[in-house]
Every structure is written in structure tokens, then in C-alpha cells.
N, C-alpha and C positions, 0 to 999 in steps of 0.2 A: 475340967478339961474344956478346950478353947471349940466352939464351934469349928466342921470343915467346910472348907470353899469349895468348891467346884467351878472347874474351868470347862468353859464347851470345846469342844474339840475344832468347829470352827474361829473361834477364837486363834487358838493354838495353831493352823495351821496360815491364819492371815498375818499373826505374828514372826512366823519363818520367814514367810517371804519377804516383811518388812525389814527382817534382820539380814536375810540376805541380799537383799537389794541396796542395803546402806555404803555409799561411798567410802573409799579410803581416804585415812585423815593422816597416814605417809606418806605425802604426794612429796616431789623432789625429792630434792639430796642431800643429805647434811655437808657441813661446811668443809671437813675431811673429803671425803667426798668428791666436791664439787672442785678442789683446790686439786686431789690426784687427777681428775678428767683434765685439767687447767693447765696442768704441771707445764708438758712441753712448751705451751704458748707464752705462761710466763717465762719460763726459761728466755725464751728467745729473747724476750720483751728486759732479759733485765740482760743480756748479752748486747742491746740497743741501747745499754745506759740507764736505764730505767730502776728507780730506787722503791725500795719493797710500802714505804708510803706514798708515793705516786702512782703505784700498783692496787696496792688497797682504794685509793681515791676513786682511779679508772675504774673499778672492779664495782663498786657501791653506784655509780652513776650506771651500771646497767644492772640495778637489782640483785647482785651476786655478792651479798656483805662478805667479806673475810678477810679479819683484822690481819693489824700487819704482822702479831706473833705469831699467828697460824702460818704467815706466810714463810718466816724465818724458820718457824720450825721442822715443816715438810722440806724445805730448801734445804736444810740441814741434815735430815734424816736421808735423803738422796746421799747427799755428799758422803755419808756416812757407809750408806751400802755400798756405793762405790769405791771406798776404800776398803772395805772387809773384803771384797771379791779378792782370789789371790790371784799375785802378778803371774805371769804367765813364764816359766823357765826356758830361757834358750837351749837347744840343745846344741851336741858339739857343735853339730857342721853348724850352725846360726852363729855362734863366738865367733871374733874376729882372731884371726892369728897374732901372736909376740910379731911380727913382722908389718902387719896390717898396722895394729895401733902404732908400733912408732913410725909411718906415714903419718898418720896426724897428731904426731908433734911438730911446734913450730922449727923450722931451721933454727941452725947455733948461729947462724948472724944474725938474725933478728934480735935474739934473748943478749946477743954483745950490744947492741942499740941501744936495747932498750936501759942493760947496766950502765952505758956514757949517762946517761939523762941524771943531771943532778936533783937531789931532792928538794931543793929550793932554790930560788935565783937572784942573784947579790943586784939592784938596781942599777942604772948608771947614774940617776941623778941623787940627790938626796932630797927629803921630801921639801924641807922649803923651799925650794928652785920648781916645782910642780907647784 
């Protein structure tokens, strides 16, 4: 049988406090994260043209790495809850009436114009003389 240790009791309790006083080593935000707080801004940034590797480039030159699949992917996942949401049903009174929609059709002189228009157009010259 092994020899026992003994620990002092002051030992033990300068140890607590050293454990409790140790910093956290999850400081920031992981890269999910930092891209959902971001979201809107890229959004707008890529609504100004802006391509999701010119996004990542900008993104890396202030310290904020997050490659460009991460970007595509969150941009994707949005687009994706946005279309699961369901559409929203008109009710009657919001439907337009059988009378309402055919106001917006176009007139039958228009749709006669537009039948004249040939499908193709016979030159007048032929091409050697151009």
C-alpha cells in the first residue's frame, strides 16, 4: 500500500482562489457567430455589388477572418428560411374581382399591332450592294 499525502488546508484554500480568479480562454465569438451579428451589414454590402471574396478580403483586413464558404453558406441558410416562411393568403375582400383583372389586360388594338409585326424583315438591298 502506497504512502498518503496530505494537503494543508491552507494550501487548498490559496488554490481556489487561484482557480477562481483564472481568466476565460472563450473570449470572442466563433466565426458563426460573428458572420449572424454581420449578417445585415453584409447583406447591404453585397446589395452595393459587393462579391462574397471581396467581403471575406474586407472582413480579414479588420481582424474578423471568415472564409468566403462560411459566407455563402449563412447567405444561403437566410434565403432558405425565407422561403420556408409560408406566403401569406389573401382573403376574399384582398382578391381582385373577374372585372378588376380584365382592366389589366392590354386593349385588343394593341394585341392587333402587335399580330401586323412581321417575324422577320425581307432587306431592301442585298448584301453585296452593303
Amino acid at each position: 500500500m502506497g504512502k498518503v499525502i496530505r494537503i494543508e488546508d491552507d494550501s487548498i484554500r490559496s488554490m481556489r482562489k487561484t482557480l477562481d480568479d483564472l481568466p476565460d480562454k472563450r473570449l470572442g465569438k466563433t466565426r458563426d457567430e460573428a458572420t449572424e451579428m454581420l449578417f445585415e451589414h453584409l447583406k447591404k454590402a453585397m446589395e452595393k455589388g459587393y462579391s462574397f471574396k471581396e467581403l471575406a478580403d474586407i472582413l480579414e483586413k479588420g481582424n474578423v477572418s471568415i472564409p468566403v464558404a462560411t459566407l455563402r453558406k449563412k447567405l444561403a441558410e437566410v434565403k432558405a428560411e425565407a422561403q420556408k416562411e409560408p406566403q401569406k393568403k389573401l382573403s376574399k375582400d384582398q382578391h381582385p374581382s373577374a372585372a378588376e383583372r380584365k382592366t389589366k389586360r392590354p386593349p385588343e388594338a394593341k394585341r392587333e399591332e402587335k399580330k401586323n409585326v412581321p417575324a422577320y424583315f425581307t432587306p431592301d438591298k442585298p448584301d453585296s450592294e452593303l
